[in-house]
TIVO-119351 format. One record per residue (C-alpha): residue in one letter; x, y, z. Coordinates in steps of 0.25 Angstrom, whole numbers, padded with zeros to 4 digits, always signed. Example, Ala and Ser with C-alpha at 12.3 -4.5 7.8 and 13.67 -1.06 7.14 Angstrom:
REM residues 2
A+0049-0018+0031S+0055-0004+0029
***
This chain:
REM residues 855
X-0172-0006+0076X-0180-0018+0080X-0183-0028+0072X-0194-0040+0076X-0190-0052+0070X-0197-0065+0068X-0192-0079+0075X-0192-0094+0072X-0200-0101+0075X-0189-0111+0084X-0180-0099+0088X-0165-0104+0089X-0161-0104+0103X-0149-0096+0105X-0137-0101+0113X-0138-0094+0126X-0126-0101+0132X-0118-0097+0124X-0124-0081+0120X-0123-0080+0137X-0110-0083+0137X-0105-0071+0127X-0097-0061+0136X-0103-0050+0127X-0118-0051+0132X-0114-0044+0144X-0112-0030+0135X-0125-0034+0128X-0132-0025+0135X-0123-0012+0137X-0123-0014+0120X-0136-0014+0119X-0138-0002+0127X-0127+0004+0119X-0133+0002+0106X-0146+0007+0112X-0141+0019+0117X-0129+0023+0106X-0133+0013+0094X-0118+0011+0093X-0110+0002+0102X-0096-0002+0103X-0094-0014+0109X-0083-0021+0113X-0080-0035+0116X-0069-0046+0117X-0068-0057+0106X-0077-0069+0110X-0086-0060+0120X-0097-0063+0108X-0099-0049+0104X-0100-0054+0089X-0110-0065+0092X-0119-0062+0104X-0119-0047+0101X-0126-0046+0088X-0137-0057+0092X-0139-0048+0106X-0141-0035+0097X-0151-0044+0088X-0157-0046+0097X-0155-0060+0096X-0151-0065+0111X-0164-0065+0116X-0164-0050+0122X-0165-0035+0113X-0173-0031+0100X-0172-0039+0086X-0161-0031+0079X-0153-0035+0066X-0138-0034+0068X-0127-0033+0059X-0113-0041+0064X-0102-0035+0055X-0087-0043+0056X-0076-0042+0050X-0074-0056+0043X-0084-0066+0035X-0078-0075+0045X-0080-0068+0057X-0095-0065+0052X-0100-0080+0048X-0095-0084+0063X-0099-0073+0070X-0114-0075+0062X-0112-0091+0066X-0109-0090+0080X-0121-0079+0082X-0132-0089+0074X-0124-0101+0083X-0129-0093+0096X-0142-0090+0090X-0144-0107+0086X-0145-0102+0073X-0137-0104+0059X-0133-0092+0053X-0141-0085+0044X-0154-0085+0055X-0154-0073+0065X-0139-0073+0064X-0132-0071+0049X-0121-0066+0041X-0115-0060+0026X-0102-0059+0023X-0097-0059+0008X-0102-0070+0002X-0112-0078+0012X-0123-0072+0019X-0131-0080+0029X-0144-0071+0035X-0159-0071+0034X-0171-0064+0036X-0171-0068+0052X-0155-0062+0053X-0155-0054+0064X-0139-0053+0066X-0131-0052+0053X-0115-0055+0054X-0108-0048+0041X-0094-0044+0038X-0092-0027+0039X-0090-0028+0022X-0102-0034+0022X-0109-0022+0030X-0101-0011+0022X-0109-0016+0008X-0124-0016+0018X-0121-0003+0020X-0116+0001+0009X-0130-0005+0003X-0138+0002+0013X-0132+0010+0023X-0144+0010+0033X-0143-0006+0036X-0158-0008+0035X-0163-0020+0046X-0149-0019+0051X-0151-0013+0069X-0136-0016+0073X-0123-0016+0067X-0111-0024+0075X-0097-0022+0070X-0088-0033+0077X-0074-0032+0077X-0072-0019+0074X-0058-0018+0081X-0053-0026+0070X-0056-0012+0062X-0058-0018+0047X-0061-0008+0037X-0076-0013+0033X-0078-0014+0048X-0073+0001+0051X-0080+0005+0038X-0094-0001+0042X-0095+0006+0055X-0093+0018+0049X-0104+0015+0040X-0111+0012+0051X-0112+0022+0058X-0115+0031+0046X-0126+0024+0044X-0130+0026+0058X-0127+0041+0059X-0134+0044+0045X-0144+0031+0043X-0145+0022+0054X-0146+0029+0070X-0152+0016+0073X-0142+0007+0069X-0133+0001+0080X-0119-0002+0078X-0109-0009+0088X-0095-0010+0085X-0090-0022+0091X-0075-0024+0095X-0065-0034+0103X-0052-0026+0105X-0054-0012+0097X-0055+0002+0104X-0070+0002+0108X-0068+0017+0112X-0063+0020+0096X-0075+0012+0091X-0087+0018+0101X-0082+0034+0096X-0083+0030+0082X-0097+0026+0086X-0100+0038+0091X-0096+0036+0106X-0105+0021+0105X-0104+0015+0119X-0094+0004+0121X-0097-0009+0126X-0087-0019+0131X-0089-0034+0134X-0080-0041+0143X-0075-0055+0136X-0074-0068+0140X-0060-0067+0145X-0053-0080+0143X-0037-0080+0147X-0029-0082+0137X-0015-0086+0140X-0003-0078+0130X+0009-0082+0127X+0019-0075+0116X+0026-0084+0107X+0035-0077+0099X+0042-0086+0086X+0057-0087+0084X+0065-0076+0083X+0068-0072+0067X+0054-0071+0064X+0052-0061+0053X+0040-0051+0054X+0028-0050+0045X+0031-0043+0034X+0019-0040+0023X+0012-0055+0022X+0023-0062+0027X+0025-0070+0040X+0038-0077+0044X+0034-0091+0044X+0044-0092+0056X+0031-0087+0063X+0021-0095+0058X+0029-0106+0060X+0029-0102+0075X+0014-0097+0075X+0012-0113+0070X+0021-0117+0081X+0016-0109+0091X+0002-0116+0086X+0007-0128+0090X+0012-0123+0105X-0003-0119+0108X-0009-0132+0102X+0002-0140+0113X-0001-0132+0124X-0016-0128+0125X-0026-0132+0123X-0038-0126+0113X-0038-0123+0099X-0029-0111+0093X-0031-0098+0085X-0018-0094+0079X-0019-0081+0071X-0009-0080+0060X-0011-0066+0051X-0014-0073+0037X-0020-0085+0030X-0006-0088+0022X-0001-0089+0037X-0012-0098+0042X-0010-0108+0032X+0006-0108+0035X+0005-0110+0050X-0007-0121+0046X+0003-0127+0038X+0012-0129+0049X+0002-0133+0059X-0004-0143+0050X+0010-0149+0048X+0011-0152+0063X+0004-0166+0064X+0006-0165+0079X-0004-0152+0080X-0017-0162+0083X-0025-0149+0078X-0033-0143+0067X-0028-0131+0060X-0038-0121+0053X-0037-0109+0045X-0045-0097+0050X-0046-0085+0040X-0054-0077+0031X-0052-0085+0019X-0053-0097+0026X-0067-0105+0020X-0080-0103+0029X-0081-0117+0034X-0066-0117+0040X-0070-0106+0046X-0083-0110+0052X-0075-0123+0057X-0067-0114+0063X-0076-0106+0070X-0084-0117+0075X-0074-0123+0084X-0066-0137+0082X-0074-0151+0087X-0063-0152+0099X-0057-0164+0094X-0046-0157+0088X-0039-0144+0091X-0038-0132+0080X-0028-0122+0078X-0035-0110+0069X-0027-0103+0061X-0031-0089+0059X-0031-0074+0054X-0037-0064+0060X-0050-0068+0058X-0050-0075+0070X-0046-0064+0080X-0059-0056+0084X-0074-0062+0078X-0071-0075+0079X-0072-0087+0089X-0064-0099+0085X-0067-0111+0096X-0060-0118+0103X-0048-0109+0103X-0040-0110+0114X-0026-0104+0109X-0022-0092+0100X-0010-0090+0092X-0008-0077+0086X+0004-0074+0076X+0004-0061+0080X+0001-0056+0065X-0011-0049+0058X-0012-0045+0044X-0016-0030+0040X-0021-0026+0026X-0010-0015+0019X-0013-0007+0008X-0003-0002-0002X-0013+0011-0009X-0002+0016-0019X-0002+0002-0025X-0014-0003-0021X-0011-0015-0015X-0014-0022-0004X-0009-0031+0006X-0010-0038+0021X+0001-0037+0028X+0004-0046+0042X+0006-0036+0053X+0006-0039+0068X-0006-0041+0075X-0012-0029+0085X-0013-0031+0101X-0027-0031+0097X-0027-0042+0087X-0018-0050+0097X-0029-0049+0109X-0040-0054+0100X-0030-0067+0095X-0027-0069+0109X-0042-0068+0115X-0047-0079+0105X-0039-0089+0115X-0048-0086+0126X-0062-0084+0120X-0067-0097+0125X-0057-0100+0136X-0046-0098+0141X-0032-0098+0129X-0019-0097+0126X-0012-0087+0116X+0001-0086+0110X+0006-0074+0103X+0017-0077+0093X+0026-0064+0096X+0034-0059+0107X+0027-0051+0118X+0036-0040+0116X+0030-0039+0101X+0017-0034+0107X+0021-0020+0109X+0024-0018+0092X+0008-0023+0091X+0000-0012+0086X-0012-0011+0095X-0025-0013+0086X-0024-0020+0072X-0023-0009+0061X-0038-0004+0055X-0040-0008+0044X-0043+0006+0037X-0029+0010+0040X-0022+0001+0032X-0032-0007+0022X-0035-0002+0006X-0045+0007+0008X-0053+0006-0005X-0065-0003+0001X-0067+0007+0011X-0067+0019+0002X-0077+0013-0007X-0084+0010+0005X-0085+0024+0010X-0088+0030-0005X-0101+0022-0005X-0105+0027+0010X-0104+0039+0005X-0090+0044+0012X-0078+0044+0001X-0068+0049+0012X-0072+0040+0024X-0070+0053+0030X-0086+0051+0036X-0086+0038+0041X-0083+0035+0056X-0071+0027+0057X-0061+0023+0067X-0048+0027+0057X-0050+0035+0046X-0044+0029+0033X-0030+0033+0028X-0030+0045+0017X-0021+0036+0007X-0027+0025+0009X-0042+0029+0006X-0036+0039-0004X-0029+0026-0012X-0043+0020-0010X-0052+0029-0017X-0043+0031-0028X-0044+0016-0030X-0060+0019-0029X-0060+0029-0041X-0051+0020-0049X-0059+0009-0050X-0073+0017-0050X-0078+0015-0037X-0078+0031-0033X-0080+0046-0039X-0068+0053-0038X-0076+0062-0025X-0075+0047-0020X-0088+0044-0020X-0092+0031-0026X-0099+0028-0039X-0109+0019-0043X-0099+0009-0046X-0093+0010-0033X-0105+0009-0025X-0108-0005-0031X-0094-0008-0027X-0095-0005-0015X-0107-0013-0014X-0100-0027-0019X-0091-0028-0005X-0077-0030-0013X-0066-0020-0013X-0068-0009-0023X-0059-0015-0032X-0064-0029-0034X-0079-0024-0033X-0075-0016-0045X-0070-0027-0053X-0083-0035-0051X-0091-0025-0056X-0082-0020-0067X-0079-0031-0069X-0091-0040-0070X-0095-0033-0084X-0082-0036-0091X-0080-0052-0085X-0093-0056-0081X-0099-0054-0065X-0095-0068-0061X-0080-0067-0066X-0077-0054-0060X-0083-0058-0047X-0074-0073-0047X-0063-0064-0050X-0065-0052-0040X-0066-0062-0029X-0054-0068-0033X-0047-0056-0031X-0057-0052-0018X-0049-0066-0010X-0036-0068-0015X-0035-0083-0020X-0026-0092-0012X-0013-0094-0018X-0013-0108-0024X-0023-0100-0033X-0011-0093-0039X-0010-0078-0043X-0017-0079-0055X-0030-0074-0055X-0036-0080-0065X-0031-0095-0062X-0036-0092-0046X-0048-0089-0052X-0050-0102-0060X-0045-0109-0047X-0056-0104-0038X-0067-0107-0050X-0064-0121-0046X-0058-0122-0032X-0064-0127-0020X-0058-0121-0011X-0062-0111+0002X-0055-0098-0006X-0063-0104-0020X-0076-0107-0013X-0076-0091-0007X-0072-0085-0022X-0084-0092-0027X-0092-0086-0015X-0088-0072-0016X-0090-0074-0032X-0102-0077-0031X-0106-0063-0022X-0099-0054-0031X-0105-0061-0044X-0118-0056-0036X-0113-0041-0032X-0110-0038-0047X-0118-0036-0059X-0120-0049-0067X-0113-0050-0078X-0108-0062-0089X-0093-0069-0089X-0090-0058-0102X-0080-0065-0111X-0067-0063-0105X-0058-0072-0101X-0057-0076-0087X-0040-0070-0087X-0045-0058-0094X-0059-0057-0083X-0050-0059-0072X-0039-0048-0077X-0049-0039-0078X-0057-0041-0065X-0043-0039-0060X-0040-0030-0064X-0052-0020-0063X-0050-0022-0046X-0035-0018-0047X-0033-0009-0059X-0022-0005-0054X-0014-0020-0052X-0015-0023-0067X-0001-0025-0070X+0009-0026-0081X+0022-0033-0081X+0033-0028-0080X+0049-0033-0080X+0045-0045-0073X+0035-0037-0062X+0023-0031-0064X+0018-0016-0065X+0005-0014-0061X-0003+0000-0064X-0004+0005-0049X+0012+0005-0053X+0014-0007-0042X+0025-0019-0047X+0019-0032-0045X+0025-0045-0045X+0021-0059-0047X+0023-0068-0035X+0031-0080-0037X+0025-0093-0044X+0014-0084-0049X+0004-0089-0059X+0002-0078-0068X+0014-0077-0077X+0020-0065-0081X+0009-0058-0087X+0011-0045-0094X-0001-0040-0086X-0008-0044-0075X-0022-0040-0065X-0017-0041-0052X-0027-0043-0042X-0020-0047-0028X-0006-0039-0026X+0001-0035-0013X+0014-0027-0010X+0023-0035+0000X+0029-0027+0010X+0042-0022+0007X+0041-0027-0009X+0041-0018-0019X+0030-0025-0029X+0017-0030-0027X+0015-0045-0026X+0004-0052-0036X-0004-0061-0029X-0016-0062-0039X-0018-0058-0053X-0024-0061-0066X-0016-0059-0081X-0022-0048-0091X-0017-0041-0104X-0017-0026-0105X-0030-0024-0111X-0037-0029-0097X-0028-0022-0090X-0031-0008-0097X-0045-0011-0096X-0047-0015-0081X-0038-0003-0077X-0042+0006-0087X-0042+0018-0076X-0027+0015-0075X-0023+0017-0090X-0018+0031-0094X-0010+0035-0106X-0002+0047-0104X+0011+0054-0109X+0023+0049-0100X+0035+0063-0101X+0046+0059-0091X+0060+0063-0088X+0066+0048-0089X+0081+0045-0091X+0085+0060-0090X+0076+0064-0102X+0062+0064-0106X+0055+0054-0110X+0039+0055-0115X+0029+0043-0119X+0016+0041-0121X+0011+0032-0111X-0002+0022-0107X-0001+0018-0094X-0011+0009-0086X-0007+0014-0071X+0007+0012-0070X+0009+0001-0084X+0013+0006-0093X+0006+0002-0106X+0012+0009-0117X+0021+0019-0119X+0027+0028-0133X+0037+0039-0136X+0029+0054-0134X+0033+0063-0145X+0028+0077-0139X+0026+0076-0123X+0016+0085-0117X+0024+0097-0113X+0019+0098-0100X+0026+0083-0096X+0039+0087-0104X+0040+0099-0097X+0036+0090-0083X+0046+0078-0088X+0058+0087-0090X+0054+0096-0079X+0057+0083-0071X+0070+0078-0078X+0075+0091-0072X+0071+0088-0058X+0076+0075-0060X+0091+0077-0064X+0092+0092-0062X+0095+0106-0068X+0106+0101-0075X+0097+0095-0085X+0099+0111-0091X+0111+0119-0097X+0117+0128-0086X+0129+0135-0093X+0138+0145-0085X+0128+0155-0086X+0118+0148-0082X+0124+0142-0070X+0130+0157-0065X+0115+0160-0065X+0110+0150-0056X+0121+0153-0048X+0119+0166-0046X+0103+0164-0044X+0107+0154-0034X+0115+0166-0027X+0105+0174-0027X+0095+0166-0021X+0103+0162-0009X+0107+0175-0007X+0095+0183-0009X+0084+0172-0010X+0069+0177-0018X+0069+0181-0028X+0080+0174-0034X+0077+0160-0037X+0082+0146-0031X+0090+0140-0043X+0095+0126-0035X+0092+0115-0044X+0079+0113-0035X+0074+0125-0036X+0075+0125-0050X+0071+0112-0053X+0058+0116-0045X+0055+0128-0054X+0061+0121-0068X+0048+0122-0074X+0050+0137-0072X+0063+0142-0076X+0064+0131-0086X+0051+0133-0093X+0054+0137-0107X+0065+0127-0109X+0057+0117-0103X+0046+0118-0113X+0054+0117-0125X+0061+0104-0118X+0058+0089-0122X+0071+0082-0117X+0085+0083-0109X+0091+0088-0119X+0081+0101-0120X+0084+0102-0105X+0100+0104-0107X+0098+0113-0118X+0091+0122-0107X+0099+0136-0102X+0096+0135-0088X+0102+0150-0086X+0090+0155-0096X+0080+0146-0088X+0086+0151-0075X+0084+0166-0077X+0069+0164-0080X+0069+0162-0063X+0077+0175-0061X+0070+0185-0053X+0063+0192-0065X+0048+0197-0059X+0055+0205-0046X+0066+0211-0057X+0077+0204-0048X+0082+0197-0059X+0089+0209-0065X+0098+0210-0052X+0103+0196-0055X+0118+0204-0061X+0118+0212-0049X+0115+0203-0039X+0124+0191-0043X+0130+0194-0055X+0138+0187-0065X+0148+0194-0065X+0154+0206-0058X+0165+0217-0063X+0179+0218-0054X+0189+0227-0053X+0197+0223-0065X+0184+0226-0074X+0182+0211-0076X+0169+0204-0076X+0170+0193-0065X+0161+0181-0066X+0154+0179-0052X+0152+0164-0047X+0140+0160-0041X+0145+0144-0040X+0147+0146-0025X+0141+0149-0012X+0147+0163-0013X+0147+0172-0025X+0162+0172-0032X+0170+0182-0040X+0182+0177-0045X+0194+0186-0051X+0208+0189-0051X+0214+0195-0041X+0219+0206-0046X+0207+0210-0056X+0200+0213-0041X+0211+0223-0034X+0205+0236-0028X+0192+0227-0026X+0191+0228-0011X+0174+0226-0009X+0170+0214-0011X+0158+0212-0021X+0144+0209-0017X+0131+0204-0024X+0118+0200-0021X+0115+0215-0017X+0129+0214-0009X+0124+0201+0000X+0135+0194-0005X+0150+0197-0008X+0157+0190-0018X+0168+0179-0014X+0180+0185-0024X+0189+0174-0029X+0202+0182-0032X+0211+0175-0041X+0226+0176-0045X+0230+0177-0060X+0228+0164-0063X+0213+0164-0058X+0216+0156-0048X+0209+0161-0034X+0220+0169-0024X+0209+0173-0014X+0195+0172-0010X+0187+0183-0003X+0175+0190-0001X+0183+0201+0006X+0189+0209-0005X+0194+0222+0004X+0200+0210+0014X+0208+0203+0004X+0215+0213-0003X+0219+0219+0012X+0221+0204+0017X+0223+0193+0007X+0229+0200-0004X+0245+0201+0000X+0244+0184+0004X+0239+0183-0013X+0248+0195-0017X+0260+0186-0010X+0257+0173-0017X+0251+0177-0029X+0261+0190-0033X+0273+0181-0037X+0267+0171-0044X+0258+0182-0054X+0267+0194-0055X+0261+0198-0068X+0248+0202-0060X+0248+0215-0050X+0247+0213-0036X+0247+0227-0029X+0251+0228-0015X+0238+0235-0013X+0226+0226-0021X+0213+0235-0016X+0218+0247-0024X+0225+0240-0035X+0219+0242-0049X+0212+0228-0052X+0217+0223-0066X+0214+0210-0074X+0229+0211-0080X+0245+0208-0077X+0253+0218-0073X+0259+0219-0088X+0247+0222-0092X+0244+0232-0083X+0258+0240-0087X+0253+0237-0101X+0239+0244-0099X+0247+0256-0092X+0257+0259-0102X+0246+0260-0113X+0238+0269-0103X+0250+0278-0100X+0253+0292-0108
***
């Protein structure tokens, strides 16, 4: 698509000196032929071969050779966009804002004569989410992609819908320093990769590792042991080359301790700047733009410097060998970085910026050996972030489960799960996942679902221009001598003039514009700031609790030390984070409210409901309001549901156990002999272990349950009535139950013996002498299983033991006779015991019964 576009009068005459001496331009042509012949390029280049610079102005058409096209630059960082959009309009002799421009949140710099465009990738996400075709737009450059953020992935997945559905002619190049080229030109539908040759400069390493003892990283936390010896490592370098350093530390709190120690060294004779993010745009800009060679510079830096960016002058690197990696805690909803060690690939792109403009010198602070526990590529960043953004994201393109989009890693399960939960709690999504109106506009303000909910909910309730002040206080955490309170941070940046103050008031003002106008209402700033609050983190209102906090996702919060706020009954928390290994959340930032704004900003959460539970070994039943996890109110139930009694004592006897019911003797012998028969002859006779039959209570148990209300009702129970109900009835087995173990069985002597069940084998008990002329041996369970016969001596105490009747009365019975005979000469002991008469009596007796039978 080519587009004629007029000219000044008095052209700017671009820098060809320095546009010649780009490595890049030699791919220039195999990349145009590969955008011609595929429409879809991957290219990949070294840092500093001038892939984000040269490029888009050769594809515009810009460098005196190819068609007029308008090209989109998307980076991952405002940062990283502003310089990229400077150097380009630099080369051209042009300020920024001519043929070369850029948006990012809260500036934009372009004009009608805008032929390259540099924005960040969330900037593109809401353009196409506007209008998916990117009218006027030819070609779209990705650059950095190896760094794999999530709007980044997401975007080229966008992209090449548009371009499969929409767009054929647009033309996409992913552009990449260290990444799998091969990975990234198959999701691009096997685009041709082209590979530039960078300007190799040597770069001399050497490993620096500190003293031993340092302590690893752990959560946030660095072992200032280190940073004192990144600082003196600083130092080193600055003694022994020459040039100015890049020293990458993985955070901002970091960088202003090591700054501290470097800026307490009056010997040093250099000057020491903070690089990040947060940083304010005209540090950044010095930053970029080189030092005047009078004195040398020590940068300090995040991340932000490893890829996009050139920092003159830079000679040395010093890389601390950490990173930090977003981590999300979806059961809580919590968020946090954690400080991880940085990738080989991370490492190679710290230590090439020492030789992008000569030849430099590195040092590493880690041992050598430390290399091989490196992962290889920094983690993408859709394996581990909160997923929420995104799954808004793809609700509004159209794709609820992602499961459409072309990307290199598919999202977790959980983690997008947990996301579009949170989406249908505050609105944003139908429960088919599809967006609804109110969703669509929120996906549109370019804010995370949550605070672009509170702006517009909020916006009615407090007015539009508080609920944006207070939703881009919560958008960029306030620095820490703001304090933790909300509300006081607020009234800080109303009248600070610092770098942080002077972004709140800029991003203010862009979302006052994204949001419907409405006036200041008449709340009070606490009660505005509580509400907005809370209406982005429902679930993070909180309620104290014996000297913590509760908050309704059921997460324990606790206020950091010194804090600001008090100790509050309730509170709208709106930065918290789980330190490893610490059981509670950490309040960084939250705002007091009473109840009344807590129930109405998390009116999805409230629920009244009748509490029934087994508690303290009896039931227990309320009538309870809860608002998530707080409980708000609670009274004494007079006549539970029947269906949670029946569930809550259900669980008390799972909890402590069948003997929670009455088993008398006869209730016991029948479990016993159940249990027998189970072993012995398995189905249909049924399991009666204290699982089984705590499995199937609601079964056998379910009359007496039904009339049950408390512990006492449960004891009152005969579990030999409940436990017949499992006998074998339907198969008519049931009525075998006498014959195959019964409870008792008749001997010789005509008694009625009592058959125990209490062991692993069946016992029959009974004196010796009532069991003479008993030579088999009994058997039950359809003769499976012979009894083991106790055979006792007057006295009942047991003489013998044998399940070999016949045996023992030829075999045992003369060593009992022997020792037994003397000392109960009352009884009979015949010489022959398996044809003697069996007799429960003495032999008195006996003479006794035969007189009186006699003529």
């Amino acid at each position: 698509m080519t587009r004629p576009r007029s000219t000044p009068s008095t052209p700017a005459i671009p820098r060809q000196d320095a546009l010649a001496a780009l490595p890049v331009r030699t791919a220039l042509p195999a990349l145009r032929d590969a955008l011609d012949g595929h429409g879809c390029a991957v290219l990949a280049a070294p840092p500093g071969t001038g892939k984000t610079t040269l490029v888009p102005l050769a594809l515009a058409g810009l460098t005196g050779d190819g068609p007029t096209r308008r090209v989109i630059v998307a980076e991952p960082r405002r940062m990283a966009a502003r310089a990229a959009a400077r150097r380009m309009a630099w080369l051209l002799g042009e300020e920024p804002g001519d043929r070369v421009g850029f948006t990012v949140r809260g500036e934009r710099k372009v004009s009608p004569r805008t032929l390259v465009e540099v924005v960040t990738t969330g900037v593109l996400l809401q353009r196409l989410q506007r209008d998916q075709e990117l009218p006027g737009t030819d070609t779209v450059l990705l650059d950095e992609c190896h760094e794999r953020h999530l709007d980044a992935d997401t975007a080229m997945a966008f992209l090449l819908d548009v371009r499969a559905a929409l767009r054929p002619d647009l033309r996409i190049v992913a552009a990449s320093a260290t990444t799998d080229a091969d990975a990234w030109s198959r999701l691009l539908d096997d685009a041709p990769v082209v590979r530039a040759d960078g300007r190799t400069h040597p770069v001399d390493l050497t490993y620096a590792p500190p003293p031993r003892g340092i302590r690893p990283a752990h959560g946030m936390r660095v072992d200032p042991a280190l940073l004192d010896h990144v600082a003196a490592t600083v130092r080193t370098a600055l003694r022994d080359h020459d040039g100015d350093i890049l020293c990458f530390l993985p955070g901002t709190g970091e960088i202003a301790r090591v700054a501290g120690l470097l800026g307490g060294d009056h010997g040093l004779h250099a000057d020491v700047l903070q690089l990040h993010g947060q940083a304010p745009a005209a540090v950044q800009e010095s930053v970029l733009r080189g030092g005047d060679g009078t004195r040398r510079r020590v940068v300090l830096t995040t991340s932000v410097a490893e890829s996009s960016l050139t920092v003159p002058g830079v000679r040395i690197v010093v890389d601390s060998g950490l990173a930090r990696e977003p981590r999300t805690d979806h059961a809580r909803g919590l968020g946090s970085l954690t400080t991880v060690r940085a990738s080989h690939a991370t490492a190679a792109q710290r230590l090439g910026r020492a030789g992008r403009e000569a030849p430099g010198h590195a040092y590493r602070c880690w041992n050598q050996a430390d290399d091989t526990g490196r992962p290889r590529y920094p983690s993408p960043e859709i394996a581990i972030a909160d997923l929420t953004q995104f799954a808004l994201q793809a609700a509004a393109w159209g794709d609820p489960d992602a499961t459409g989009l072309a990307l290199l890693d598919a999202p977790p399960a959980g983690a997008l799960a947990a996301a579009r939960d949170v989406l249908t709690a505050i609105g944003a999504t139908r429960p088919d996942g599809h967006p609804t109106d109110h969703g669509t506009r929120m996906a549109r303000v370019g804010l995370h679902p949550r605070l672009a909910r509170a702006l517009l909910d909020g916006a009615p309730r407090v007015g539009t221009r508080r609920a944006a002040d207070i939703v881009a206080l919560i958008a960029e955490e306030p620095p820490r001598d703001y304090g933790d309170d909300l509300t006081t941070a607020w009234r800080t940046a109303r009248h600070a003039h610092d770098a942080y103050a002077a972004r709140w008031r800029a991003e203010t003002r862009r979302l006052a514009a994204a949001a419907p106008d409405h006036p200041p209402g008449t709340l009070t700033d606490d009660t505005a700031a509580g509400l907005v609050t809370a209406l982005a983190f429902p679930e993070r209102v909180a309620r104290r609790r014996a000297g913590s906090y509760l908050m309704a996702s059921g997460t324990a919060a606790d206020l950091t030390p010194g804090t600001r706020l008090g100790t509050p009954d309730w509170l709208a928390v709106a930065v918290a984070d789980r330190p490893a290994g610490a059981p509670s959340a950490r309040v960084r930032l939250a705002t007091v409210i009473d109840e009344d704004t807590a129930r109405t900003a998390a009116a999805p959460l409230l629920a009244a409901h009748d509490d029934v539970s087994w508690a303290d070994g009896d039931i227990t039943a309320h009538h309870t309001v809860r608002l998530g996890a707080i409980e708000l109110s609670t009274r004494p139930l007079a006549s539970p549901d029947p269906g949670l009694l029946r569930a809550a004592l259900l669980d008390g006897l799972r909890r402590e156990g069948t003997g929670l019911l009455r088993w008398s003797r006869d209730a016991s012998t029948l479990r016993q002999r159940l249990a027998f028969l189970h072993r012995e002859l398995g189905a249909p006779w049924p399991d009666v272990s204290d699982d089984a039959l705590l499995e199937r209570a609601d079964e056998w148990l379910a009359p007496e349950l039904a009339r049950a209300r408390r512990r006492a009702d449960l004891s009152r129970i005969d579990a030999g009535d409940a436990l017949s109900r499992l006998l074998p009835w339907a198969g008519g087995e049931a009525a075998r139950l006498g014959e195959l173990a019964p409870e008792r069985l008749e001997i010789p002597s005509g008694s009625r013996v009592r058959v125990s069940y209490d062991e692993d084998r069946p016992v029959l008990a009974a004196k010796l002498q009532e069991l003479f002329g008993w030579t088999t041996t009994p058997r039950i369970a359809d003769g499976r299983v012979p009894l083991v016969v106790h055979l006792l001596s007057p006295a009942g105490r047991p003489a013998a033991v044998t399940s070999d009747l016949a045996s023992f009365w030829r075999e045992g019975y003369r060593a009992v006779r022997a020792e037994l005979r003397g000392r109960y000469p009352k009884h009979p002991w015949p010489e022959d015991p398996s044809t003697a008469a069996a007799t429960r009596h003495t032999k008195a007796r006996l003479s006794t019964s035969d007189r009186r039978s006699g003529p």
